[in-house]
C-alpha positions in Angstrom: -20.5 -17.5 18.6 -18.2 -15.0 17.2 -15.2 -15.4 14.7 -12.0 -13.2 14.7 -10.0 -14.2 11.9 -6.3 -12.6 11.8 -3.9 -11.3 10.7 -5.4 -10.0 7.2 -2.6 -8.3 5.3 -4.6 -7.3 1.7 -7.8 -6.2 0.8 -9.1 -9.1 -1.3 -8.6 -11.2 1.7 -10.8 -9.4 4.0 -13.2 -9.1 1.8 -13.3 -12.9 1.4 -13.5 -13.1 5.2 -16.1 -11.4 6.1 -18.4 -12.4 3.2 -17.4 -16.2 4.4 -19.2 -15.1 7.8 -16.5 -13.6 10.1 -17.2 -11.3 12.3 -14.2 -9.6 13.9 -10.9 -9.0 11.3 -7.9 -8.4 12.9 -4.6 -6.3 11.0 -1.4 -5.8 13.1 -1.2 -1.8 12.5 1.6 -1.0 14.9 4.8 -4.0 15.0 7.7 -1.7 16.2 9.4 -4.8 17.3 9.2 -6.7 14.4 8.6 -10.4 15.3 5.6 -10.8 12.8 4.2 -10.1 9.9 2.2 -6.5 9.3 0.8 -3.4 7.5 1.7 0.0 7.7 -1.3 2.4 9.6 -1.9 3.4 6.1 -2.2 -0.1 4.9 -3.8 -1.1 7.6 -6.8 1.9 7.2 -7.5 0.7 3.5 -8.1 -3.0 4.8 -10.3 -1.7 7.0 -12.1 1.0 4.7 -13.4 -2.1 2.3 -14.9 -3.9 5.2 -15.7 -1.9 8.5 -19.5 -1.6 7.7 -19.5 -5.3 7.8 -17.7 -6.3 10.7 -15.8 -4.6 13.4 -11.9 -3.9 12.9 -9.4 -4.5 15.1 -5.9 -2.8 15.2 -2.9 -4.9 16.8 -0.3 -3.0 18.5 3.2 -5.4 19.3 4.5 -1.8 20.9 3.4 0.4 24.4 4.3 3.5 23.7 0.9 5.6 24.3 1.3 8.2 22.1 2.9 6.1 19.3 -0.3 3.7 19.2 -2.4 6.6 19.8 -1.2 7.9 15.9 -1.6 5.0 14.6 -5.6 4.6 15.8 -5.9 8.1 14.3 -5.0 6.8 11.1 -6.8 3.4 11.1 -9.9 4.7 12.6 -10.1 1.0 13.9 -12.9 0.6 16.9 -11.2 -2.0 18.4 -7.8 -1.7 20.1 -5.8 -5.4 20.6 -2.6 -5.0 22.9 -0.5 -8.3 22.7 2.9 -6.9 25.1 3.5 -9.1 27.9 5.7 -6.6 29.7 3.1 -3.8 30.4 1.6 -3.4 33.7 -1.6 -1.8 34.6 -0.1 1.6 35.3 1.2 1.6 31.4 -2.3 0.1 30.2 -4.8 2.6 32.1 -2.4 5.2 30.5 -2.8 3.9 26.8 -6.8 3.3 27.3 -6.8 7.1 28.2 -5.0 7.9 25.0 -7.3 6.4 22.9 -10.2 7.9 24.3 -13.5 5.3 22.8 -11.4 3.0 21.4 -12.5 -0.6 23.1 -8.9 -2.2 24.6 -8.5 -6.2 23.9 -6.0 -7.2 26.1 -3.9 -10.2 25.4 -3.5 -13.2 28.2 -0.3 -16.0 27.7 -1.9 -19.0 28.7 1.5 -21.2 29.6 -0.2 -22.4 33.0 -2.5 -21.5 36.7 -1.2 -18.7 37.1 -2.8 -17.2 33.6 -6.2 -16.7 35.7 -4.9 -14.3 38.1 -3.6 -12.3 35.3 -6.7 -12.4 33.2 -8.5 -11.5 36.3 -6.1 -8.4 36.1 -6.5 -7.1 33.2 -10.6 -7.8 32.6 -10.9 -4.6 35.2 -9.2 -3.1 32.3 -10.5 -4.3 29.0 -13.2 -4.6 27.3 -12.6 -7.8 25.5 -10.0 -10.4 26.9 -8.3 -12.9 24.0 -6.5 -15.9 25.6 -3.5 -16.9 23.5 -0.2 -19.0 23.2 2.9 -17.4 23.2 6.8 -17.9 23.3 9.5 -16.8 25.5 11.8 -16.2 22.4 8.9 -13.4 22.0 8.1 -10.5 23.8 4.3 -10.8 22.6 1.4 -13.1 22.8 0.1 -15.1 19.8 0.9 -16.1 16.5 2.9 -19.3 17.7 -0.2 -21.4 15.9 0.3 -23.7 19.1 -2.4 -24.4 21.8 -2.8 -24.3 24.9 -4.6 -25.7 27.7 -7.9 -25.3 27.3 -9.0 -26.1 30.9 -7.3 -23.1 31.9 -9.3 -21.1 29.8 -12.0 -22.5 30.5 -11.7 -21.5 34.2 -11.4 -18.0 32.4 -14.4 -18.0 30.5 -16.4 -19.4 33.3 -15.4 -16.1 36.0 -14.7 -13.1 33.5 -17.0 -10.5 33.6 -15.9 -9.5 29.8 -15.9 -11.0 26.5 -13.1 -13.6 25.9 -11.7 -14.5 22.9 -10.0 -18.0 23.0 -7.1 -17.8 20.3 -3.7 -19.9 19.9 -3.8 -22.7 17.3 -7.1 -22.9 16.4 -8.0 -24.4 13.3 -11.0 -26.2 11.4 -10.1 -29.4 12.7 -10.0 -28.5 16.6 -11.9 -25.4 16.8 -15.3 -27.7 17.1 -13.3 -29.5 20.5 -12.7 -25.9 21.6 -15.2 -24.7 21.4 -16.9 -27.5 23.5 -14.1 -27.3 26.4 -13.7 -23.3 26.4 -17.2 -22.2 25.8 -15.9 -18.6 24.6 -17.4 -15.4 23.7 -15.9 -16.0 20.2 -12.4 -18.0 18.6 -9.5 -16.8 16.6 -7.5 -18.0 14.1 -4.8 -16.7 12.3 -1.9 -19.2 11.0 -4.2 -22.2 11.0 -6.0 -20.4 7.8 -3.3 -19.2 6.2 -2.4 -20.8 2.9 0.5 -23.0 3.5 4.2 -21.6 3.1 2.3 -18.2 3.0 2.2 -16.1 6.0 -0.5 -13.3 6.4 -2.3 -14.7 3.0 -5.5 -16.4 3.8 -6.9 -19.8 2.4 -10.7 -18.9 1.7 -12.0 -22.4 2.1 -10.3 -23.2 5.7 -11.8 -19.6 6.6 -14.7 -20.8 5.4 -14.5 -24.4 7.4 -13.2 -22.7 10.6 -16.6 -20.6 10.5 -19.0 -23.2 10.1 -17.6 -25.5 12.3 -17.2 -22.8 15.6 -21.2 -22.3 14.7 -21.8 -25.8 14.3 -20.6 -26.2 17.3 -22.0 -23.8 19.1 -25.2 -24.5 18.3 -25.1 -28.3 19.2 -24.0 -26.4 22.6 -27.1 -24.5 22.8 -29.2 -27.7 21.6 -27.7 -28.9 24.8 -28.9 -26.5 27.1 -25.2 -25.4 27.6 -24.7 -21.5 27.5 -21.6 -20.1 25.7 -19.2 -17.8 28.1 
């Protein structure tokens, strides 16, 4: 089981977070639309300086201009490319995966109902990593609603994607053990469920550290079970 913890915004706290055991740190590098919190690239390429032999980095881009993300990768040196835009189609994705050249693409999926296989089914011929996540239509982005979603639907995801998926939206230490049970993911997410409260982007290292060990916990009781994880 792998953990993706989000959306670091200062050193100190990635540091924290992947000594408490995660394995995947997420900073969002590129927000021209500004409806959350982030760094600037530069910003972004020091969080990811103090930590990237330690677990792998992961730039968000809110925008889908190609060359415009394209910069921003050159400056975060980030392996890991996460695009959460609901409004680009295949066409606009295949272009931005050519622009990055290695970069691995995690492609954001709005879980808000059936129809969220067909597009996860889309985009997996296109990514290398699939995250399924909540969203709003006040938004034009996935995530960082710190709602859930259904879980049965993403469980249909996990069981027929030929990727990695990620199962974010709401996830906190006192449901991630339950979703982990119903979803069976590649790895979970969390990002305002360990945030200190009243304090956006800032993490609280002992929820980190609880949303960890109870993912693994449970996990493992899965594979006690005989039950593989998707």
């Amino acid at each position: 089981m792998k953990v993706q913890i989000y959306a670091l915004t200062n050193v100190q706290d990635a540091i924290d977070t992947v000594e408490a055991g995660a394995d995947l740190i997420g900073v969002v590098a590129d927000n021209d639309r500004r409806v959350v919190e982030d760094c600037t690239s530069e910003h972004a390429r020091e969080i990811f300086a103090a930590v990237e032999h330690k677990a792998t980095c992961v730039a968000l881009s809110l925008g889908v201009d190609a060359d415009r993300i394209g910069r921003m990768l050159e400056i975060t040196r980030a392996p890991v490319l996460h695009l959460a835009a609901r409004d680009l189609p295949p066409a606009d994705i295949a272009r931005i995966r050519k622009r990055v050249g290695n970069v691995k693409l995690m492609l954001a999926v709005l879980v808000d109902g059936p129809g969220a296989i067909a597009v996860a089914r889309e985009r997996a011929r296109l990514a290398d990593y699939i995250i399924l996540d909540s969203g709003s239509s006040a938004v034009p982005i996935t995530g960082a609603t710190g709602q859930t979603h259904d879980w049965n639907i993403s469980a249909h995801i996990v069981a027929e994607c030929p990727v990695p998926v990620i199962l974010a939206g709401g996830l906190s230490p006192e449901n991630v053990a339950e979703a982990v049970r119903v979803v069976r993911p590649w790895a979970v997410d969390s990002f305002t469920r360990t945030d200190k409260p009243g304090q956006r982007g800032i993490k609280d290292p002992e929820r980190v550290r609880a949303f960890i060990r109870n993912a693994r916990a449970a996990w493992t009781a899965l594979q006690a079970e005989g039950h593989g994880a998707g």
